[in-house]
C-alpha positions as CSV (number, residue, x, y, z in Angstrom):
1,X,18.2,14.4,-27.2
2,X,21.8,14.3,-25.1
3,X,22.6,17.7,-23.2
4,X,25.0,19.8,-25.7
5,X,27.3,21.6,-23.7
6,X,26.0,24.4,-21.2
7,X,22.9,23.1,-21.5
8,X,20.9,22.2,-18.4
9,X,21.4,18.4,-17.6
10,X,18.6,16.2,-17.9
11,X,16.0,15.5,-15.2
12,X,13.9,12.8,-14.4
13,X,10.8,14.6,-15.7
14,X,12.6,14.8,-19.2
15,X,13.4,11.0,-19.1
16,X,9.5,10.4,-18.3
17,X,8.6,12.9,-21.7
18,X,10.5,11.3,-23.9
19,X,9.5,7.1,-22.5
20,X,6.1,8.4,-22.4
21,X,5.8,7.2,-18.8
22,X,5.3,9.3,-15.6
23,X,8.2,10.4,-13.2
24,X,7.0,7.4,-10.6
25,X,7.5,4.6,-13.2
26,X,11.3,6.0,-14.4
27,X,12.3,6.4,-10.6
28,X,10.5,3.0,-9.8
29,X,12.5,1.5,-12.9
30,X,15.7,2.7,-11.8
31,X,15.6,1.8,-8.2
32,X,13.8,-1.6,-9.0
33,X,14.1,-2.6,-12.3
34,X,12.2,-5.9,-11.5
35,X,9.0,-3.9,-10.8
36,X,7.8,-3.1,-14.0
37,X,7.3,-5.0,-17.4
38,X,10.4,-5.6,-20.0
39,X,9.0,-3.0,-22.3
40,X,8.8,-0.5,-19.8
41,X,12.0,-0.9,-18.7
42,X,13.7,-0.9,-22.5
43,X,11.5,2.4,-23.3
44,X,13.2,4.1,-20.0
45,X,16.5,2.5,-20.1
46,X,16.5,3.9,-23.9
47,X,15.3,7.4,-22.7
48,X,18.5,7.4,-20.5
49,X,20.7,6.4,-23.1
50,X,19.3,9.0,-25.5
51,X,19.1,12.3,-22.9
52,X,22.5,11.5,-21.3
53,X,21.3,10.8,-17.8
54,X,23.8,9.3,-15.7
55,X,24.4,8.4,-12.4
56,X,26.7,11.3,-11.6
57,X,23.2,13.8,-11.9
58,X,21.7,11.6,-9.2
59,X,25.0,12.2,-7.2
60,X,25.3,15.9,-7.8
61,X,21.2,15.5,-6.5
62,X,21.9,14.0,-3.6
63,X,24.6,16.6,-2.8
64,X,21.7,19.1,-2.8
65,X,19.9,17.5,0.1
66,X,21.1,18.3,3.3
67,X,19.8,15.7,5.6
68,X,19.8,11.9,3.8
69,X,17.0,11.0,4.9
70,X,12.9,11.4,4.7
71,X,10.1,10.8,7.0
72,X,7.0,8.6,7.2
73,X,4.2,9.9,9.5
74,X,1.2,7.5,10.3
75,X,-1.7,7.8,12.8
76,X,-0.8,4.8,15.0
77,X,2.3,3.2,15.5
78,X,0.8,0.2,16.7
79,X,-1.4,-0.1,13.7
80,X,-0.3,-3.3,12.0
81,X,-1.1,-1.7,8.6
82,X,1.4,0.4,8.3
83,X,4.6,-2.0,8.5
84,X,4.6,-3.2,5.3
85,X,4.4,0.1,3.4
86,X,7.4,1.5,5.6
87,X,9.0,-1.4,4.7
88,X,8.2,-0.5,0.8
89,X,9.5,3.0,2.0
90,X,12.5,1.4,3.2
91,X,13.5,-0.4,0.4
92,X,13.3,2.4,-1.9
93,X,14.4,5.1,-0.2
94,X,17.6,2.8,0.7
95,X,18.7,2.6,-2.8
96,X,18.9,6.3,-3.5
97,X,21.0,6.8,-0.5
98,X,18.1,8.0,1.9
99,X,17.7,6.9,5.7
100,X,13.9,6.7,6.9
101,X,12.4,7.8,9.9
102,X,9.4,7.5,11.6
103,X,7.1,9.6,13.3
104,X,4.1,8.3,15.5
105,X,1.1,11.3,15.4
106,X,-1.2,9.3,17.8
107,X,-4.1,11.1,15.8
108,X,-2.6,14.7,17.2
109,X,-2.6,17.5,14.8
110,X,-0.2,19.2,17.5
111,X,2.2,16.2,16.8
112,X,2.0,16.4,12.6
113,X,3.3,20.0,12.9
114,X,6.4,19.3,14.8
115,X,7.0,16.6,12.4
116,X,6.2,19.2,9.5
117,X,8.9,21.3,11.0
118,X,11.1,18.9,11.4
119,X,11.4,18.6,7.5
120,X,10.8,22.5,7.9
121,X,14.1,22.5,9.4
122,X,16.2,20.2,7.3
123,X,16.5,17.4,9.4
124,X,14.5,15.6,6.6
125,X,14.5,16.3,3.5
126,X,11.2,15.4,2.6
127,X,7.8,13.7,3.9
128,X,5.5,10.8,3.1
129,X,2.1,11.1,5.2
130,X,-0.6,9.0,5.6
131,X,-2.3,10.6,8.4
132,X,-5.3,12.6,5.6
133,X,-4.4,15.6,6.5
134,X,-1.1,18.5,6.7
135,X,-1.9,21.2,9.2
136,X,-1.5,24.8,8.4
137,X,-0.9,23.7,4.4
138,X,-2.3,27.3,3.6
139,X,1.1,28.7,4.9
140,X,3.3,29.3,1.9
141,X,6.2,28.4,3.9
142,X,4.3,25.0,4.5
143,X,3.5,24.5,0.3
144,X,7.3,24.5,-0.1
145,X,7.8,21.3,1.7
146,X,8.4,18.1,0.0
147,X,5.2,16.1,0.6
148,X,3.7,12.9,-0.9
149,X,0.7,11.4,0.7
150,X,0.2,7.9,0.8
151,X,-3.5,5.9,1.4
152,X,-5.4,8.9,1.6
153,X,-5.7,12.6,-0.1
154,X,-5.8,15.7,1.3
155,X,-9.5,17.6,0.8
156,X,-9.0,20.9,-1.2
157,X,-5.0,20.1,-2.3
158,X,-3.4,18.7,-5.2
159,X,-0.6,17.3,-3.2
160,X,0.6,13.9,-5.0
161,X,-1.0,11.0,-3.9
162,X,-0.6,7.3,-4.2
163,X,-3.5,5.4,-2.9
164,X,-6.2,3.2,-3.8
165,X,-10.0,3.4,-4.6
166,X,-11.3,2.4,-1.6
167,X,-14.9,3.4,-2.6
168,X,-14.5,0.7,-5.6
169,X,-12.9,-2.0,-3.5
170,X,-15.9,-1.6,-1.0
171,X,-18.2,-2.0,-3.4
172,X,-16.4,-5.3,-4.5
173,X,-16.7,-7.1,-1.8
174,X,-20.3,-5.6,-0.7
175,X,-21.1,-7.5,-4.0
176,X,-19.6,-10.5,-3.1
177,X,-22.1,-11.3,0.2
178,X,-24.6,-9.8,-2.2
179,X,-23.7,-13.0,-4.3
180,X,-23.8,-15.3,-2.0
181,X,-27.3,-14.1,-1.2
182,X,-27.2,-12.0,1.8
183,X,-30.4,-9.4,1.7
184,X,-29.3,-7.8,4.9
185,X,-25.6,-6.5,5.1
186,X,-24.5,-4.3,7.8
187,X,-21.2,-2.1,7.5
188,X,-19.3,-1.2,10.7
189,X,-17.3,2.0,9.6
190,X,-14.2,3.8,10.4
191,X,-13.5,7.1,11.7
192,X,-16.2,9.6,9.4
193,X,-13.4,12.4,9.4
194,X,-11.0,10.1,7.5
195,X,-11.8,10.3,3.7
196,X,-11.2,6.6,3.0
197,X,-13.4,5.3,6.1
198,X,-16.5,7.7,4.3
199,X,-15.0,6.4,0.8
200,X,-16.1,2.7,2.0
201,X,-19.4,3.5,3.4
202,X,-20.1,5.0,0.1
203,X,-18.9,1.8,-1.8
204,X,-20.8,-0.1,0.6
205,X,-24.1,1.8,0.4
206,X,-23.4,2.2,-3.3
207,X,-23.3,-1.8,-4.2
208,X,-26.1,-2.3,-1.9
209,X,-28.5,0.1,-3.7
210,X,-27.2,-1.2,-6.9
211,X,-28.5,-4.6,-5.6
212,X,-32.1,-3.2,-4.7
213,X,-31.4,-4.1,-1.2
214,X,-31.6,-1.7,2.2
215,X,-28.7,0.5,3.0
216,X,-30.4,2.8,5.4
217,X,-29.1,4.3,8.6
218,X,-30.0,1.3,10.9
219,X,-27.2,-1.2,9.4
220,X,-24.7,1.0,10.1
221,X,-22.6,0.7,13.3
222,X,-19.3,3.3,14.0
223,X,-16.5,2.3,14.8
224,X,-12.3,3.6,14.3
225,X,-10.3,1.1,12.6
226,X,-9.6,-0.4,16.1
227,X,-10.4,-3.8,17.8
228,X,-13.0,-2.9,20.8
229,X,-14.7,-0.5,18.7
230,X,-15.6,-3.5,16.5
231,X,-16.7,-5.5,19.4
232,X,-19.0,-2.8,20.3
233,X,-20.5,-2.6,16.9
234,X,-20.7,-6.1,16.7
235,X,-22.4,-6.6,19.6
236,X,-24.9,-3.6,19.0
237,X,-25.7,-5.3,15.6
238,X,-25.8,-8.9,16.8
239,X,-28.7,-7.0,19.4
240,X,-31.1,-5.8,17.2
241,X,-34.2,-8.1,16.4
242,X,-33.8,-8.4,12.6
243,X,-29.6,-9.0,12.9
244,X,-28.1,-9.3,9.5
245,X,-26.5,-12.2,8.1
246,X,-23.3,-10.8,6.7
247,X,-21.5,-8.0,8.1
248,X,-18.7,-5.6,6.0
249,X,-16.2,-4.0,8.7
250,X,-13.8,-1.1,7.1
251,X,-10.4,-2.7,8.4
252,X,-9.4,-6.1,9.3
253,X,-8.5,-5.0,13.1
254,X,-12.3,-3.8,14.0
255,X,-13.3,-7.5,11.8
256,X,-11.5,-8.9,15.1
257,X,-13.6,-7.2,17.6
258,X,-16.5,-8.3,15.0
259,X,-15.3,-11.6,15.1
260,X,-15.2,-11.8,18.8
261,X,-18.3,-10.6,19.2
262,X,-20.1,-13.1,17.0
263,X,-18.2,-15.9,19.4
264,X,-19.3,-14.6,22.5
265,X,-22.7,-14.9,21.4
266,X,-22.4,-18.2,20.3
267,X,-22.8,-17.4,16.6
268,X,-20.7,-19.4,14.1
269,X,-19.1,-17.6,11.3
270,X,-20.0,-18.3,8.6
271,X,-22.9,-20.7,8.9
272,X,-24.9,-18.1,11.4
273,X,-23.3,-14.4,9.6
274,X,-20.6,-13.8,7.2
275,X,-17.7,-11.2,8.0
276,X,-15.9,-9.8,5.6
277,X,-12.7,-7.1,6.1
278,X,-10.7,-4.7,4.0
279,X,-6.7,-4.2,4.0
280,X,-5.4,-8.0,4.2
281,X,-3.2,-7.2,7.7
282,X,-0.9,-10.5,8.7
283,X,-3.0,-11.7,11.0
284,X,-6.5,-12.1,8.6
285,X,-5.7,-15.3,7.6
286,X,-5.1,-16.6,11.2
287,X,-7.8,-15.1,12.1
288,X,-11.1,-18.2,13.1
289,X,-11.5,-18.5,10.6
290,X,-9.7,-16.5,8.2
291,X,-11.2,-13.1,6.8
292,X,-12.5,-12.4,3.8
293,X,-11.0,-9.3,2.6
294,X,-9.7,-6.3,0.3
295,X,-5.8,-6.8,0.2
296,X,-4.5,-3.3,-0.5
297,X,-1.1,-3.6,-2.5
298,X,0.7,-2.1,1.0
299,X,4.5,-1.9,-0.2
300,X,3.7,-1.2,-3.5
301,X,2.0,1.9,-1.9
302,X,5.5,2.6,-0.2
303,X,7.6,2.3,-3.1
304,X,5.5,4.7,-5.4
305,X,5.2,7.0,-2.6
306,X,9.2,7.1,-2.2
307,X,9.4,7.6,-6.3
308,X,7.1,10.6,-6.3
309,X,8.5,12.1,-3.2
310,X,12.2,11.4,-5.3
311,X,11.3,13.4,-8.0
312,X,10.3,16.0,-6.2
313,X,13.6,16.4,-4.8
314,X,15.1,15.3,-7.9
315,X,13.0,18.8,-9.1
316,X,10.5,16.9,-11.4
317,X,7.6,16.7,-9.9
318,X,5.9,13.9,-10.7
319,X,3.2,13.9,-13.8
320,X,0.7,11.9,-12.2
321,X,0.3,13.3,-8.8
322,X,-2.7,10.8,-8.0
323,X,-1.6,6.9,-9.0
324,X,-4.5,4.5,-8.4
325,X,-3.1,1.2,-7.5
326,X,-5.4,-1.9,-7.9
327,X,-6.5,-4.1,-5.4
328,X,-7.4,-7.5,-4.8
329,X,-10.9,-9.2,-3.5
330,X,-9.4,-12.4,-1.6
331,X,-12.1,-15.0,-0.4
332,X,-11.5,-17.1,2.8
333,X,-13.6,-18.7,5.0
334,X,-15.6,-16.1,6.7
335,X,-18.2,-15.8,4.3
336,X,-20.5,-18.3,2.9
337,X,-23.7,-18.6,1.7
338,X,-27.3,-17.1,3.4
């Protein structure tokens, strides 16, 4: 399987046919060897040995690439989501010779472009974004950009994705206040235009029909991933006569402003209404008292995200262009029985 002479040297798409593993799991194995499973590993390490790639391609690759360094777009800075899959981006990206930067949208599809032409330009060499969306990604020009999206897909593209099902993982934990016997479970949403905020009122609704319980209109209260928005929702639920006793936010931060609200009215959680999250941020388990929640597999989400977008510059575009990580239901003590 070694190159014979003049013949094109290896890439990693090669190394992936012949270990029968995509792109994202040979990049992953040789940046971080410790991230996948001993026969993983030996299959790639022997697909190396067998097609003759060495070090020296991934040089002459990195010659090709003008800037050294790729950049991470997210909606909000100050969102403490995002730190731990830069830091995922980070690590990767650090051990194939890449600087990361980081560009704050503030929700502004005026502020993804000039970050889209910044790469445009070749001050980046590529793009991780996990804002949902790519403005003007009709535009040929655009299409020939190096872009991996990370959290959430793109409507209408097949640009590779890394993400989780965030429709499943609702449903998950919908079914676990279901199980502890709650008939009337609210959901406080995120922003409707993001895909993954509708994925989880989906999951949410879906679990609850499932269950033969109500899932109309009236339990749902808006909100936009942030803190006051879930005191405002809390506080419109906690107001109605028939209040329910467990409440489903979409994101740890609004379960704050849920959490808050519940306190000002001097409700106890859980012995008056459960409150359960979704993303696992820092601060859930100091939270009083600590969340029940989805914890998304954050730097794993940065380190696939950085593979992909490597073999796209490495020019083998990844095989699976949508990788479904799993996530994990962890129960605290914000939920208890009805």
């Amino acid at each position: 399987m070694s190159a014979g002479r003049g013949a094109p040297p290896p890439t990693i798409r090669d190394i992936a046919r012949l270990a029968g593993v995509s792109t994202a799991t040979v990049s992953r194995t040789l940046m971080q060897p410790k991230l996948v499973t001993d026969k993983t590993r030996a299959q790639v390490l022997q697909a190396v040995a067998e097609a003759g790639y060495t070090p020296n391609l991934l040089a002459r690759s990195l010659r090709r690439r003008e800037a050294g360094a790729i950049l991470v777009v997210v909606r909000d800075i100050v969102n403490p989501f995002y730190p731990e899959i830069f830091r995922g981006v980070e690590h990767a990206a650090r051990g194939l010779g890449f600087n990361v930067l980081m560009g704050n949208t503030d929700d502004d599809p005026a502020r993804e472009l000039d970050y889209l032409r910044l790469v445009q330009s070749r001050r980046a060499d590529g793009m991780i974004t996990l804002t949902g969306r790519i403005p003007g990604l009709d535009d040929p020009a655009v299409q020939r950009v190096p872009i991996v999206l990370a959290a959430e897909p793109v409507p209408g593209h097949d640009l590779p994705v890394v993400r989780i099902d965030n429709r499943a993982a609702a449903a998950e934990i919908t079914r676990h206040l279901t199980g502890l016997g709650h008939r009337r479970i609210a959901h406080v949403t995120g922003p409707l235009d993001q895909g993954l905020a509708r994925a989880r009122l989906e999951g949410w609704r879906a679990a609850l029909l499932e269950a033969g319980l109500p899932a109309g209109d009236d339990l749902v209260a808006p909100g936009d991933f942030r803190v006051p928005s879930g005191v405002a929702a809390g506080q419109a639920l906690l107001a109605r006569p028939d209040r329910p006793t467990a409440i489903f936010v979409a994101n740890d931060e609004s379960a704050m402003g849920v959490l808050s609200a519940i306190h000002a009215a001097g409700l106890r959680v859980p012995e008056d209404i459960s409150v359960a999250g979704f993303d696992d941020i820092p601060f859930a388990q100091a939270f009083d008292p600590p969340l029940t929640t989805i914890r998304q597999p954050r730097r794993a989400i940065g380190e696939t995200a950085m593979a992909m977008l490597h073999a796209l510059l490495d020019g083998s575009p990844p095989a699976e262009r949508d990788v479904v990580l799993p996530t994990e239901l962890i129960i605290r003590r914000s939920t208890g029985p009805a």
